[in-house]
C-alpha positions, -999 to 999 in steps of 0.1 A, spaced: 0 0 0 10 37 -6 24 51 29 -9 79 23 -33 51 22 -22 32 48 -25 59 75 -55 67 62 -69 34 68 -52 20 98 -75 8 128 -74 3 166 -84 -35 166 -88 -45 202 -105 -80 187 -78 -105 177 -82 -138 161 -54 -166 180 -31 -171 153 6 -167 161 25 -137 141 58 -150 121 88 -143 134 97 -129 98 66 -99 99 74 -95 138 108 -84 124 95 -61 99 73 -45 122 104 -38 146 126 -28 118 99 -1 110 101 12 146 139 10 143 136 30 119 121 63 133 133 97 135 150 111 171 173 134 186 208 129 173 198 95 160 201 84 196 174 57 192 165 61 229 139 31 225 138 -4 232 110 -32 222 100 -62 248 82 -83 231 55 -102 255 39 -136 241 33 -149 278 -2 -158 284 1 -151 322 26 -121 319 -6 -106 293 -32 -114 317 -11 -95 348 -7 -61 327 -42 -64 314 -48 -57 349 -31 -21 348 -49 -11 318 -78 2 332 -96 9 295 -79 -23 280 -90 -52 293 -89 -70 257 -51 -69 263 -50 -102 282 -67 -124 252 -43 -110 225 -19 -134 207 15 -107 216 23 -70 227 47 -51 226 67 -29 253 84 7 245 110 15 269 129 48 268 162 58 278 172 91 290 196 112 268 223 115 293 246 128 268 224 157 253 209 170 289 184 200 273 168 169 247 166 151 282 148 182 298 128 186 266 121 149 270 123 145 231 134 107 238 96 101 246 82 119 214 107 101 193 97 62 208 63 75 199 74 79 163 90 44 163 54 31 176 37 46 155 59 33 124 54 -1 138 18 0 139 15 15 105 36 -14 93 17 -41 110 -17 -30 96 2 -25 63 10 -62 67 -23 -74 78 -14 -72 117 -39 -51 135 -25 -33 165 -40 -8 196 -14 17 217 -23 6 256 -20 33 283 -9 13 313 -2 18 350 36 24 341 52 20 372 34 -12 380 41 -30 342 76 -15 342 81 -38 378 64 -67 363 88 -63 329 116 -58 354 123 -22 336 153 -5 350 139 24 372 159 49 347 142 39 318 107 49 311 77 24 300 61 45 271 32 22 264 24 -14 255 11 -22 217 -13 -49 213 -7 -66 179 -19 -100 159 -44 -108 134 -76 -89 134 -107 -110 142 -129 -88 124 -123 -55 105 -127 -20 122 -156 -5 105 -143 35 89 -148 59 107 -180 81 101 -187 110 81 -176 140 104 -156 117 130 -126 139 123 -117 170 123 -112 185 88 -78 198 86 -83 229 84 -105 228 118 -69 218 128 -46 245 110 -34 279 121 -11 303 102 17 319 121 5 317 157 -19 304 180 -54 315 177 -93 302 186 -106 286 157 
């Protein structure tokens, strides 16, 4: 698909069927991550993938709108590492914008490979313990990925904003 299209129609899919994803389209959803603009090309992120059954069911429990994430086939964590080197991109935290890039790339790939995914807010302090995530490092989010059980219907006629209900010349102003 054209790289227009497929943001255009990517979908949340919280529904998953049980079929396993290949190792070999896992790989090219990572690499599309890896692949994601940040500071310096510092690549401040780092990608747990979680397949355990039990491990899926405990941080389903710290995703208080997610409860879905415990019956998914795999998920993935973002962890974040501080830019120690480049202290006002640390202060800026631009390390967190750019793992949101890589997510972002790896969800557009998956869908663009037939893998439906869904970004999952989770308690972070509590999934980064159960992960065993370095208390330096920050849990950005988890991504719930596999096959799609059914497809997300479009969204509806006025669902989003038109762009230029989004679009301001120069400065800041009340649209």
């Amino acid at each position: 698909m054209e790289v227009a299209e497929v943001i255009k129609q990517r979908r949340s899919v919280r529904q998953f069927t049980d079929k396993e994803v290949p190792k070999d389209i896992l790989k090219e959803i990572l690499e599309a991550g890896r692949w994601a603009p940040s500071p310096v090309n510092s690549q401040p992120w780092r990608f747990i993938i979680i397949r355990d059954k039990e491990k899926l069911n405990r941080i389903s429990q710290y995703a208080r709108y997610s409860p879905y994430l415990k019956d998914v086939p795999m998920s993935i964590a973002i962890v974040v590492s501080p830019m120690k080197a480049y202290d006002w991109y640390d202060e800026l935290q631009e390390n967190k914008f750019a793992a949101a890039c890589a997510a972002q790339n790896m969800m557009l790939r998956a869908w663009d490979l037939g893998i439906g995914s869904c970004w999952v807010s989770v308690d972070r302090e509590e999934v980064a313990d159960l992960l065993e995530v370095p208390d330096e490092l920050f849990l950005l989010c988890v991504i719930a990925l596999g096959y799609p059980k059914d497809t997300p219907p479009e969204p509806k006629e006025g669902q989003r904003i038109p762009v230029g209900g989004l679009t301001l010349e120069e400065k800041y102003s009340p649209i």
